[in-house]
ZAZA-851953 format. One record per residue (C-alpha): residue in one letter; y negated, z negated, x negated. Coordinates in pm, whole numbers, padded with zeros to 5 digits, always signed. Each point is the difference from the previous one (the first is absolute). Last residue first. Layout:
<recs>
aYZX...
</recs>
This chain:
<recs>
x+14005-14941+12984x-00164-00265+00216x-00029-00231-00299x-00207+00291-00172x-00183+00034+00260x-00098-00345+00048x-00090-00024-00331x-00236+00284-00008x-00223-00124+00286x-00193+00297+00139x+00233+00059+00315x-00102-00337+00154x+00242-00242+00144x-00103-00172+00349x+00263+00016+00130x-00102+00308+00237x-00094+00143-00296x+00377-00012-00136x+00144+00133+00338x-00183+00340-00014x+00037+00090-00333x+00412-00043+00116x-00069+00238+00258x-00176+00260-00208x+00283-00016-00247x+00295+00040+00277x-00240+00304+00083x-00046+00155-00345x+00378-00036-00003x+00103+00155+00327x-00235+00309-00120x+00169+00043-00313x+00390+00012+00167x-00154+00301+00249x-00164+00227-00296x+00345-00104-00196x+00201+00136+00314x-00206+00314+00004x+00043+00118-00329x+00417-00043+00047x-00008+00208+00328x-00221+00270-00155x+00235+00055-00345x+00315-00016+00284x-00132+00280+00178x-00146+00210-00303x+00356-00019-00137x+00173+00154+00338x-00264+00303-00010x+00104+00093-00383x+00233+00256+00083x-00164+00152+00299x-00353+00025-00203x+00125+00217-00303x+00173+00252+00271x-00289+00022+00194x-00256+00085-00197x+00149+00288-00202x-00108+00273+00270x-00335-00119+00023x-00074+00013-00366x+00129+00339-00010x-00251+00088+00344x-00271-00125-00258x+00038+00241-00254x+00049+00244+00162x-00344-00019+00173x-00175-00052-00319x+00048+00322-00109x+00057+00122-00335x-00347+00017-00229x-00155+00382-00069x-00179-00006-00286x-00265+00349-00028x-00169+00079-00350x-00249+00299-00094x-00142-00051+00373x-00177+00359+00098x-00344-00041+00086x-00134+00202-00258x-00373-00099-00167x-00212+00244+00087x-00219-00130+00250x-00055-00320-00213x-00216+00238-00226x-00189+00140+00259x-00113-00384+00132x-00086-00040-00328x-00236+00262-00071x-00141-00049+00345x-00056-00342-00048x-00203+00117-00398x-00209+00253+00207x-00095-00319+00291x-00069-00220-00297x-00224+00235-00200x-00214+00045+00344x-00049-00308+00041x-00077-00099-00349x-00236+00265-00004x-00145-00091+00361x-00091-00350-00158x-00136+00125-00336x-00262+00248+00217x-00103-00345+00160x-00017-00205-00275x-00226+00346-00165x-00202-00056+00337x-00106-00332-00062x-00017-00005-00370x-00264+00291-00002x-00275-00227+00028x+00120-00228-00294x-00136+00276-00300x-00331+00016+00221x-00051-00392+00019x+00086-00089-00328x-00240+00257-00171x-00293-00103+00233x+00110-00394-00086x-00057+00088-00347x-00319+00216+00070x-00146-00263+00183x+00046-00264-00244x-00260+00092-00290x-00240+00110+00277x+00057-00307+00202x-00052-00242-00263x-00332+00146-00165x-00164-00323+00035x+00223-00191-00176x+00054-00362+00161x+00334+00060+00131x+00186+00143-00232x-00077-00364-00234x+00110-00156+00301x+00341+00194+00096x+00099+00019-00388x+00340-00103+00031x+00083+00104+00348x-00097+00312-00050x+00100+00103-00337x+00328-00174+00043x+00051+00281+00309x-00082+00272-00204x+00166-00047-00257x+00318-00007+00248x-00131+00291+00108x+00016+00174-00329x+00389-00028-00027x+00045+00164+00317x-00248+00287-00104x+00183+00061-00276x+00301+00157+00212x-00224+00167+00209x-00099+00190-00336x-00404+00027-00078x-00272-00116+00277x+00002-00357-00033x-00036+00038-00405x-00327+00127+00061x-00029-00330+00198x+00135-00252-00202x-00271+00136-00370x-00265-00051+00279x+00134-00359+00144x+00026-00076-00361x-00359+00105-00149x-00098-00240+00298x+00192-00284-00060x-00099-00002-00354x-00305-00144+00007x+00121-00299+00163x+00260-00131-00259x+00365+00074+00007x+00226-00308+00013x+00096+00018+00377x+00093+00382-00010x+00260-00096-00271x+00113-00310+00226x+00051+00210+00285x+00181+00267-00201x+00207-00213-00165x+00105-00168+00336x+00093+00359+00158x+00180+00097-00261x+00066+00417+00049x-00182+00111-00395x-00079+00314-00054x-00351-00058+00050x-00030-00186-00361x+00192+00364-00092x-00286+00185+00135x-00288-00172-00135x+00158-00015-00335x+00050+00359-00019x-00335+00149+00200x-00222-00181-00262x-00309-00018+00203x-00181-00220-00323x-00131-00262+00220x+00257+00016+00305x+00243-00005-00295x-00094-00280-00173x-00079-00214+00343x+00358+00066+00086x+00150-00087-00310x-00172-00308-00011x+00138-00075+00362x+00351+00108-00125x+00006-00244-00281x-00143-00271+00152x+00284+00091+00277x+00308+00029-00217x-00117-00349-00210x+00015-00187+00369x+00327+00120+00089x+00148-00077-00362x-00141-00312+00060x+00135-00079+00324x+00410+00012-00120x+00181+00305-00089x+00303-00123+00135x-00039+00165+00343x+00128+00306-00101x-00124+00338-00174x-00384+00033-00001x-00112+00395+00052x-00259+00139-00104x+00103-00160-00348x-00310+00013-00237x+00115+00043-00354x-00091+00375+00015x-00360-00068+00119x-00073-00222-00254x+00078+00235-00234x-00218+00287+00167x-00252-00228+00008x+00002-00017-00357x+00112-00381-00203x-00181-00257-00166x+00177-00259-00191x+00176+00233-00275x-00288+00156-00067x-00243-00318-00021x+00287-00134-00199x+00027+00274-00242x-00415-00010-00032x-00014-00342-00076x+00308+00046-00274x-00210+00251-00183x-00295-00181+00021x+00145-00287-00132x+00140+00242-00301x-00286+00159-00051x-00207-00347-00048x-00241-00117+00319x-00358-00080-00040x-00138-00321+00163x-00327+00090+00138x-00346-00061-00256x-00101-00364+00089x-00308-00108+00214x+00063-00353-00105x+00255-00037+00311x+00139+00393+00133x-00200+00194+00268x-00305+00159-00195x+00060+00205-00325x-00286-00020-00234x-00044+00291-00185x-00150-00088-00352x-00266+00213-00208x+00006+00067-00371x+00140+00339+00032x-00286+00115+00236x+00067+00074+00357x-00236+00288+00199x+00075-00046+00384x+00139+00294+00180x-00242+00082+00309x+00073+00155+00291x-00256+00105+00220x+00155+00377-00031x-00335+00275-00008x+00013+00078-00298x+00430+00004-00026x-00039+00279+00242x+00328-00015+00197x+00152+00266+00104x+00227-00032+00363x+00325+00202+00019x+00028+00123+00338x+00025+00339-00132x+00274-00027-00260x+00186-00173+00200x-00001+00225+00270x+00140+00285-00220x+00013+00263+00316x+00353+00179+00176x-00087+00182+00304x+00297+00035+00219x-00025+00248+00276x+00310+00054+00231x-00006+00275+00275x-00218+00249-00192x-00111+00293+00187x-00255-00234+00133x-00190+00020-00351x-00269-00258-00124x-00276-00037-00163x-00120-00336-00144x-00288-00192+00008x+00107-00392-00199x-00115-00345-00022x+00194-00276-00118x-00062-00304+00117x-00097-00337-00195x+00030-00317+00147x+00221+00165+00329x+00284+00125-00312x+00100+00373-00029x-00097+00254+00300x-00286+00217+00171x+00034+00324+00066x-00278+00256+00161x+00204+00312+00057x-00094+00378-00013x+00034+00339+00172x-00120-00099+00353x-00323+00056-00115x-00102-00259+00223x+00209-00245-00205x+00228-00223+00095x+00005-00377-00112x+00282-00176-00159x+00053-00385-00018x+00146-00281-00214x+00282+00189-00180x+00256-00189-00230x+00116+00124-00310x+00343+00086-00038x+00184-00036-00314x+00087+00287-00204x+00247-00086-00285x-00085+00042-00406x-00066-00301-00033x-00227-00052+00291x-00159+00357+00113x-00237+00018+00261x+00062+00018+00338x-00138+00206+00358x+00099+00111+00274x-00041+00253+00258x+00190+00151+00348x-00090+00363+00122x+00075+00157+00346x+00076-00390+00119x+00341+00032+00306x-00123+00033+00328x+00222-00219+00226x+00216+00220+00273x-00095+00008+00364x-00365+00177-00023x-00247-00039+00287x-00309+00202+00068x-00226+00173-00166x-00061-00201-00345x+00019+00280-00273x+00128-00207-00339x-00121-00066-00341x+00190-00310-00152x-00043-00154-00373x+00189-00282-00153x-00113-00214-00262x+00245-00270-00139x-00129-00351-00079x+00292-00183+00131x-00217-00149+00278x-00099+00385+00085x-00297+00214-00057x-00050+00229+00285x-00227+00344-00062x-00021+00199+00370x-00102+00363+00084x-00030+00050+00381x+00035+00339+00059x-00265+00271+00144x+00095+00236+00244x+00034-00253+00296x-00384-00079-00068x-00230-00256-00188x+00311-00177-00180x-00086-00277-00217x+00032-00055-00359x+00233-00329-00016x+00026-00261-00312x+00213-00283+00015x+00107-00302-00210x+00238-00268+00025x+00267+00141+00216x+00317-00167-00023x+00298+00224-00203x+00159+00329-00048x-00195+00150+00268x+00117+00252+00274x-00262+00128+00256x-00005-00042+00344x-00067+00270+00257x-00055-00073+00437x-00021-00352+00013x+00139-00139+00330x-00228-00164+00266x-00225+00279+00069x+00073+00169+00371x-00359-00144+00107x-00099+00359+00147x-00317+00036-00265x+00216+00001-00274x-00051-00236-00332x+00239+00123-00220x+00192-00276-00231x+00084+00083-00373x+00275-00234-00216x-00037-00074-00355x+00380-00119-00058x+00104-00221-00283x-00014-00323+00183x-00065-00344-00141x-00276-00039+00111x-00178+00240+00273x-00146+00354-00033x-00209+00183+00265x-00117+00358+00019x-00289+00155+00288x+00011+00321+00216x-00276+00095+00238x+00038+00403+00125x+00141-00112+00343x-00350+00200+00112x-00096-00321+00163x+00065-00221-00317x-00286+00125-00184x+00062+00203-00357x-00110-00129-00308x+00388-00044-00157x+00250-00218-00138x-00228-00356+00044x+00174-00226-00220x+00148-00329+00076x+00201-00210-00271x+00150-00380-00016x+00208+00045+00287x+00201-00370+00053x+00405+00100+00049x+00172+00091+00244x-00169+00310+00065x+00012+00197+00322x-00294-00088+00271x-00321+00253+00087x-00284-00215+00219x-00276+00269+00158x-00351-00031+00124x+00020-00404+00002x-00364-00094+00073x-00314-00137-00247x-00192+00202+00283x-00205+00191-00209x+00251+00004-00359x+00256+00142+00256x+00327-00153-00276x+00300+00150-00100x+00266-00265-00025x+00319-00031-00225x+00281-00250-00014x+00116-00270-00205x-00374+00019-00111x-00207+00261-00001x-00338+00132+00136x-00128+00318+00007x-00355+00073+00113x-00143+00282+00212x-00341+00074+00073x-00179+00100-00349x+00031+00389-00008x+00229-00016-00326x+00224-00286+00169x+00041-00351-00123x+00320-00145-00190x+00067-00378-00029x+00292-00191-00161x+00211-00328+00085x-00119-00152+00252x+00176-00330+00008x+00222-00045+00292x-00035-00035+00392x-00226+00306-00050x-00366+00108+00022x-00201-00298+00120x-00343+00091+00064x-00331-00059-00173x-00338+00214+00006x-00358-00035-00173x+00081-00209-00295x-00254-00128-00249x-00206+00176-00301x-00310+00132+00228x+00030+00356-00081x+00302+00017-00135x+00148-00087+00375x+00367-00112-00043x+00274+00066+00246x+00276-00249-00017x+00372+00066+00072x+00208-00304+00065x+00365-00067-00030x-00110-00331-00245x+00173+00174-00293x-00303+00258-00012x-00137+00372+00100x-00334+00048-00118x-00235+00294+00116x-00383+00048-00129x-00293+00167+00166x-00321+00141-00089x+00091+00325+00164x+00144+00342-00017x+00318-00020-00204x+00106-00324+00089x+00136-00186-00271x+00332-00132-00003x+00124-00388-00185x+00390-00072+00012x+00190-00318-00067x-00264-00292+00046x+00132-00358-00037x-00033-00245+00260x-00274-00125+00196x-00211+00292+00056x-00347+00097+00133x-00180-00266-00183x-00121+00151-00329x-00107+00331-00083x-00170-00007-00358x-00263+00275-00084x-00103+00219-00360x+00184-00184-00268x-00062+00144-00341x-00024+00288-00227x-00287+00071+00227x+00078+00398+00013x+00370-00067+00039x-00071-00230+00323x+00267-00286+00119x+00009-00069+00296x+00257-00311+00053x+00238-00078+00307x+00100-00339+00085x+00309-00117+00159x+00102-00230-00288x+00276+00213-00141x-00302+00268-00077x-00118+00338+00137x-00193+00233-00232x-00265+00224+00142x-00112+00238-00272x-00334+00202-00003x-00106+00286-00253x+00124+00234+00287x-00170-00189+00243x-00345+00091-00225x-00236-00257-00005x-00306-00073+00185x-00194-00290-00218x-00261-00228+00131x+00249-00286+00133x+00255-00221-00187x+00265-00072+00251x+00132-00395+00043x-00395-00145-00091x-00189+00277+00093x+00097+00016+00388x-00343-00095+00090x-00148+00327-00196x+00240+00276+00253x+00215+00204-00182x-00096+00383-00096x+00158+00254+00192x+00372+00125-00132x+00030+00341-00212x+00258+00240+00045x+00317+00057-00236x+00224-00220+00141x+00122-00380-00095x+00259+00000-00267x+00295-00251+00154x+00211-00303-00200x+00223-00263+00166x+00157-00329-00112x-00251-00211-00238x+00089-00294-00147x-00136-00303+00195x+00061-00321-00142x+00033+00191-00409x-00314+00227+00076x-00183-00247+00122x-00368+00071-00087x+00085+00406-00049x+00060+00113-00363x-00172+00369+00010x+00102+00252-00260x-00224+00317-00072x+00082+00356-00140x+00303-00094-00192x+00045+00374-00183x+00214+00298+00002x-00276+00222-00023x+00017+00186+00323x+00195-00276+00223x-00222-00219-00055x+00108-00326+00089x-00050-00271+00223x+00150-00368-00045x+00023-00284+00267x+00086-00288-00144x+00292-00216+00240x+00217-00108-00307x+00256+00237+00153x-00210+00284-00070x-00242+00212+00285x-00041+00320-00159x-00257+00277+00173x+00022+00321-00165x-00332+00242-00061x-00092+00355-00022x+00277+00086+00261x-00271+00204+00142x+00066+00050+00339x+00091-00322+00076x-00004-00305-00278x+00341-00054-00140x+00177-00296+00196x+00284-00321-00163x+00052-00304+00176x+00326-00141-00174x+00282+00051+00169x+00203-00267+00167x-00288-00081+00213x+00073+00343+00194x-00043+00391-00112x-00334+00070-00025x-00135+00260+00207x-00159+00301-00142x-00204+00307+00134
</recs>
């Protein structure tokens, strides 16, 4: 059983049982099948719009055969032949269609159009009947009849995308996910259970084991993005199911998982996961009951080649388990042309590393019979005619020396990233440095940008984050083109969950994201999926704010209250004892001396202050006779009619 491992991955299945074949969808949107026996491209189908509406999702259909379609439905499903469902693929497509395509034919077999209007993420065939599952962007979950080509069901599954699909053995539950996860009464399209704990969007449901969920015997794996833990849920018949019971530790995303099933409590569940860092990690565990620690993997593979004289790792694109149980199916190099290996291997072994000369193998011959190109046969006497230049003239050759000099300048002129990232200045001392300096940091730092998002250099992507300006940052984020938004808000959020410290410097990227490139976010169709697990990660690293304020708060209380006891123990042993006493005479003395002495300095001077009074009050008496005789005299010249403003008169007067 296999589940692919998100959109990030590419969709990548061996057939079941078998493993004869394995089912490629590329990034060009061909769909390529190998064979897995002679390491060979078995077919390759180029769907009409492959490049509008790559494909997403990849299932093997199984081994039973499907009743013949019905003549009037010959144009969308060619009638007369009864296939195989394990020669059948159903691929699902960005534009909500999902394509049959049959081995046997070589070509398309049905196309199932109309049930969804956004892109479909996960496609499940029912192990019984003629029927088809698709889980899609648009929340929906459609329920296709073979038979007749349309849809027979449709329900909304989720408030979000669905994510990935996973039906039972016995063909009446489903498993739906999305931000959370549903298990599904396929007879009354009802809720039998909803199990909540990831904070991210689950890319991967498995069915764990064949037993029914009565006998509390049903078990059943999930894996999200961005989150290195498989975890297992038990379906009990009492409801008590909301917490996973085992989880298994990964050192990255799931991308690709294999499960063997568990018939009985003595038989383990054997499971092959191929991670986003293209490790392979192996688990075999008894499921009865809950476990509290994470499983660690009983045996972890990978696999390089040697690149002068250093291994370099060599990306795996899935792994298949055998029935044996003794050997692996691997497949791993480049998506255009896979490598193809059966291998043993050893659980004894924690750590396998299989070094192989991939080079050497994906190295494509040639047959120079059978290349259409042809070199043309020049005689001597013949002319080449060089188009582009007036008269048809042969191009101006250069002498050493210019050439010399051209290729000193060209040196001198163009400089390394890593030189242009050394003269950048993160930060701009002063004010003085004027608008253009400004303006030349930012061109720089958006080309930057788009360089590394392109080449995922981790240095210059991390020191261009380095940076705390909040202007350059909105202008940087301003000058990037469309198509790398997206490629950004990815490269922002697995930076999101590193250091604390980091993540206040990616905010602010964030933020300039957002408001910069609100309209071009919001006409992609796959908006809430590329946003929802951003706001996901925001929302559980700020739920815990709350309550760690609140655990700060009684911290500082209580640090207070210890450091006020501290003190108030310290002033209790100071002494109380005065190191200095001054003791003034008193005042009393002093004044019954003054007291005494009065007298005798008043008694001899009482005669003078009697004649010093006398003589002030006869001038007080001689001044007020004056101001009168004035008064009067005032008096006498208005009533002659003489005014007191006329100078002369007063001066005669005088």
């Amino acid at each position: 059983m296999a589940a692919d491992g998100g959109r990030a991955a590419l969709p990548c299945v061996f057939s079941p049982k078998s493993q004869q074949f394995l089912a490629l969808c590329a990034q060009d949107g061909r769909l390529r099948i190998w064979n897995t026996d002679s390491k060979t491209l078995q077919q390759e189908y180029v769907p009409s719009a492959h490049l509008s509406a790559a494909c997403t999702c990849v299932t093997w259909g199984p081994c039973r055969a499907v009743q013949e379609v019905p003549q009037r439905k010959r144009r969308k499903c060619e009638a007369g032949l009864a296939p195989e469902l394990s020669d059948l693929l159903a691929l699902g497509t960005a534009a909500g269609s999902v394509l049959i395509y049959s081995t046997v034919k070589g070509d398309l077999h049905c196309t199932l159009e109309g049930g969804h209007s956004g892109p479909v993420n996960s496609v499940q065939w029912h192990p019984e009947d003629s029927v088809l599952y698709s889980g899609s962007d648009d929340t929906h979950i459609a329920e296709w009849d073979l038979q007749t080509g349309k849809v027979r069901c449709k329900w909304k599954a989720d408030r979000s995308a669905v994510s990935s699909l996973c039906i039972s053995s016995d063909g009446k539950l489903l498993l739906s996910a999305g931000m959370t996860i549903k298990m599904w009464n396929l007879e009354t399209k009802e809720v039998y259970r909803k199990f909540t704990g990831h904070s991210t969007m689950v890319t991967t449901l498995c069915f764990a084991t064949t037993r029914p969920p009565d006998s509390n015997g049903m078990y059943f794996l999930s894996g999200a993005a961005h989150d290195r833990l498989l975890s297992v849920w038990q379906v009990r018949s009492d409801g008590k199911d909301k917490n996973s019971v085992v989880s298994f530790t990964l050192t990255d995303e799931p991308q690709h998982i294999d499960l063997q099933t568990s018939n009985c409590k003595d038989e383990p569940v054997r499971l092959a996961v191929v991670c986003k860092d293209g490790q392979l990690h192996l688990f075999e565990h008894f499921l009865n009951g809950p476990c509290k620690k994470p499983l660690s993997p009983v045996c972890s593979l990978q696999v390089s080649t040697m690149k002068a004289d250093s291994p370099v790792p060599v990306p795996l694109l899935a792994a298949a388990l055998s029935a044996d149980r003794q050997n692996l199916m691997l497949a791993y190099g480049h998506h255009l042309q896979p490598v193809m290996e059966k291998t043993p291997f050893n659980t004894s072994e924690r750590h396998i590393c299989l070094v192989r000369d991939v080079h050497g193998t994906l190295s494509l011959s040639v047959d120079t019979a059978v290349s259409k190109v042809k070199t043309p046969v020049v005689n001597k006497q013949s002319k080449v005619l060089v188009p582009g230049l007036p008269g048809h003239k042969a191009p101006i050759k250069l002498t050493p020396n210019e050439a010399e000099k051209r290729k000193k300048e060209d040196s001198t002129t163009e400089m390394s990233i890593e030189e242009r990232l050394e003269q950048i200045e993160l930060s701009v001392g002063g004010r003085d440095a004027g608008k253009g300096t400004s303006s030349l940091q930012t061109d720089s730092f958006a080309v930057l940008l788009v360089q590394g998002l392109e080449s995922k250099d981790q240095r210059i992507l991390t020191k261009i984050f380095q940076t705390k300006k909040e202007m350059l940052i909105k202008n940087t984020v301003a000058r990037l083109p469309p198509q790398a938004v997206l490629p950004l808000l990815e490269e922002l959020s697995s930076r999101l969950q590193g250091h604390p410290f980091a993540a206040l410097l990616i905010v602010q990227w964030f933020k300039a994201v957002l408001t910069q490139h609100t309209s071009y976010l919001s006409s992609l169709p796959d908006l809430v999926s590329q946003l929802g697990s951003i706001y996901h990660m925001i929302e559980s690293r700020v739920k815990l704010y709350q309550q760690l304020t609140r655990l700060h708060g009684k911290l500082y209380l209580l640090m207070t209250q210890v450091a006020t006891n501290n003190s108030a123990k310290n002033v209790g042993n100071i002494s109380h004892k005065a190191k200095l006493v001054y003791e003034e005479e008193s005042s009393d003395e002093d004044e019954g001396s003054r007291d005494e002495g009065r007298p005798e300095d008043d008694s001899d001077n009482w005669e003078e202050d009697e004649a010093a009074m006398e003589l002030t009050e006869d001038k007080k008496n001689h001044k007020d006779e004056e101001d009168d005789e004035e008064d009067d005299m005032n008096d006498e010249s208005k009533a002659n009619g003489d005014s007191d403003l006329d100078p002369e008169n007063e001066s005669e007067e005088e």
